[in-house]
C-alpha positions as CSV (number, residue, x, y, z in Angstrom):
1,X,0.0,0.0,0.0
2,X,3.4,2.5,0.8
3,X,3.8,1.9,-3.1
4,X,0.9,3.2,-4.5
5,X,0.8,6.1,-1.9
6,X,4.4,6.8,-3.0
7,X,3.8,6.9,-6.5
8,X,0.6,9.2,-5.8
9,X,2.9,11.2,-4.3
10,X,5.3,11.1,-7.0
11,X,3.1,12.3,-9.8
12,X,1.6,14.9,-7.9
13,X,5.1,16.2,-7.7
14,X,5.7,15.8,-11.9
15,X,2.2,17.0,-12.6
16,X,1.7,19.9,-9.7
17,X,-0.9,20.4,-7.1
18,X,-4.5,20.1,-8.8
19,X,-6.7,23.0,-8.8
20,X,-8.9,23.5,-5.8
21,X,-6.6,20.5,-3.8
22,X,-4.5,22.7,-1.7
23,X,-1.1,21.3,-1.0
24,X,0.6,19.6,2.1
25,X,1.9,22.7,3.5
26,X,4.5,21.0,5.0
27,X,5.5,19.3,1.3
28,X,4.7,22.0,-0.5
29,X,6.7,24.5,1.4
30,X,10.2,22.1,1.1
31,X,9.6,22.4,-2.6
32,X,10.2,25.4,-3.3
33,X,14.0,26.1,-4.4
34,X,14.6,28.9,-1.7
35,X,13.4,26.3,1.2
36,X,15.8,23.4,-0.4
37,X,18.8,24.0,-1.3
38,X,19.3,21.0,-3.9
39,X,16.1,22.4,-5.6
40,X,17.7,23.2,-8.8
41,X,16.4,26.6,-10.2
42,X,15.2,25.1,-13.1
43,X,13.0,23.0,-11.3
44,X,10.4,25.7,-10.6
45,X,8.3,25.0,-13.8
46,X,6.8,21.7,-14.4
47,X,8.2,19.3,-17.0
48,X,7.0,20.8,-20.5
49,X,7.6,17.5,-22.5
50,X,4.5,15.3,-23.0
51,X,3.4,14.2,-19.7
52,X,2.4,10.7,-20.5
53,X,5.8,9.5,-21.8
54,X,7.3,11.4,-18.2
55,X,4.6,9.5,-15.9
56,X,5.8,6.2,-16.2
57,X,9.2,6.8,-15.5
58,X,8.4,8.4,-11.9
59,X,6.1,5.6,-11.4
60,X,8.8,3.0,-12.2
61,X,11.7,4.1,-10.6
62,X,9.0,4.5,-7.0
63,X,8.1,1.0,-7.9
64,X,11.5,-0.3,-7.6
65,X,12.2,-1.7,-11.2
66,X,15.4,-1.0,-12.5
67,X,15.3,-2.3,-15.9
68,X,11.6,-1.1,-16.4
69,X,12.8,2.3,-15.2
70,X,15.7,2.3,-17.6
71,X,13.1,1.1,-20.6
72,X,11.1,3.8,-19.5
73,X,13.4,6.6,-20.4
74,X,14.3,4.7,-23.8
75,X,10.3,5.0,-24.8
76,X,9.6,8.4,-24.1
77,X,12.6,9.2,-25.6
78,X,11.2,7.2,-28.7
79,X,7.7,9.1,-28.5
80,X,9.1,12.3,-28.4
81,X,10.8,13.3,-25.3
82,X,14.1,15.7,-25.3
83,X,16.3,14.6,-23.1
84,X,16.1,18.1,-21.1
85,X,12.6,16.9,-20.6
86,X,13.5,13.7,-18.5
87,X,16.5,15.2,-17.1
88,X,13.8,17.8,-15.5
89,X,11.6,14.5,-14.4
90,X,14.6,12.8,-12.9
91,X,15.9,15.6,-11.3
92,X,12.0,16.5,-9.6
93,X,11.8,12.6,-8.8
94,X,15.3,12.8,-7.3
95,X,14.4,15.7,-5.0
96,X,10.8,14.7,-4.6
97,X,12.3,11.1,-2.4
98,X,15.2,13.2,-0.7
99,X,12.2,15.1,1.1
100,X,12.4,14.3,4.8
101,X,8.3,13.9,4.6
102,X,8.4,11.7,1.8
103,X,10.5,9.3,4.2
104,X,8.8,10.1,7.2
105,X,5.8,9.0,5.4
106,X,6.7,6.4,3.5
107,X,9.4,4.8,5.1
108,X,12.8,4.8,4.5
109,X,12.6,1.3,3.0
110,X,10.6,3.4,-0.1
111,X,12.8,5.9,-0.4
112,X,16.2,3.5,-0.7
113,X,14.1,1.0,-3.1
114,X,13.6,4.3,-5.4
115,X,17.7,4.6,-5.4
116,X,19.0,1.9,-7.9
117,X,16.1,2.4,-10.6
118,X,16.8,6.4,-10.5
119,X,20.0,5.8,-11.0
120,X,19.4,3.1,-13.8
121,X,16.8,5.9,-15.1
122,X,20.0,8.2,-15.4
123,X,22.5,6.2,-17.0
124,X,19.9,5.1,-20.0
125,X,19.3,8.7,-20.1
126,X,23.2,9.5,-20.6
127,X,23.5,6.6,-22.7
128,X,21.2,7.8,-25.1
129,X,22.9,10.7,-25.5
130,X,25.7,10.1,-25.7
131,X,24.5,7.7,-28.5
132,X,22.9,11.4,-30.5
């Protein structure tokens, strides 16, 4: 059940609070780049490459697959994606399970299962351009 709460938590962070829901303040206030200092500036717009090739790899990596994670980047890629677009996702995923609530409420077993398929999500990123 920690999963699926963790990957809700996950795309609310790649897709942004929804209108009308307010935020957790406590979340919401950690996010912004002047509260955490490895919020990279660039982070303070949302992804602007097509959100449904994005998704899955934010909901793979806080799954715990590596090699799905890693697939993942090589389809949106395929369907479209720059690779400044899922560098953006990785880095708001990467940040997103750093968050001391994220841990707090999901356990630090959650948070250390995401660390292996973000990094797998990386190198198929680098990879790929490096391949370009």
């Amino acid at each position: 059940m920690k999963t699926v709460f963790a990957l809700a938590f996950v795309a609310t962070a790649l897709l942004g609070q929804a209108p009308g829901n307010p935020p957790c303040a406590d979340c919401s206030q950690k996010l912004t780049p002047a509260a955490v200092a490895a919020v990279p500036p660039e982070l303070a717009a949302l992804p602007k490459g097509r959100i449904e090739n994005l998704m899955p790899v934010g909901m793979l990596i806080a799954l715990g697959c590596e090699a799905c994670a890693a697939e993942a980047v090589q389809y949106a890629l395929a369907q479209g994606s720059t690779p400044e677009d899922l560098e953006h996702a990785l880095r708001t995923v990467e940040v997103v399970h750093k968050l001391g609530c994220f841990t707090e409420k999901f356990g630090p077993d959650a948070a250390a299962r995401m660390e292996r398929p973000l990094a797998a999500a990386w190198n198929a990123l680098h990879q790929a351009v490096a391949a370009r």
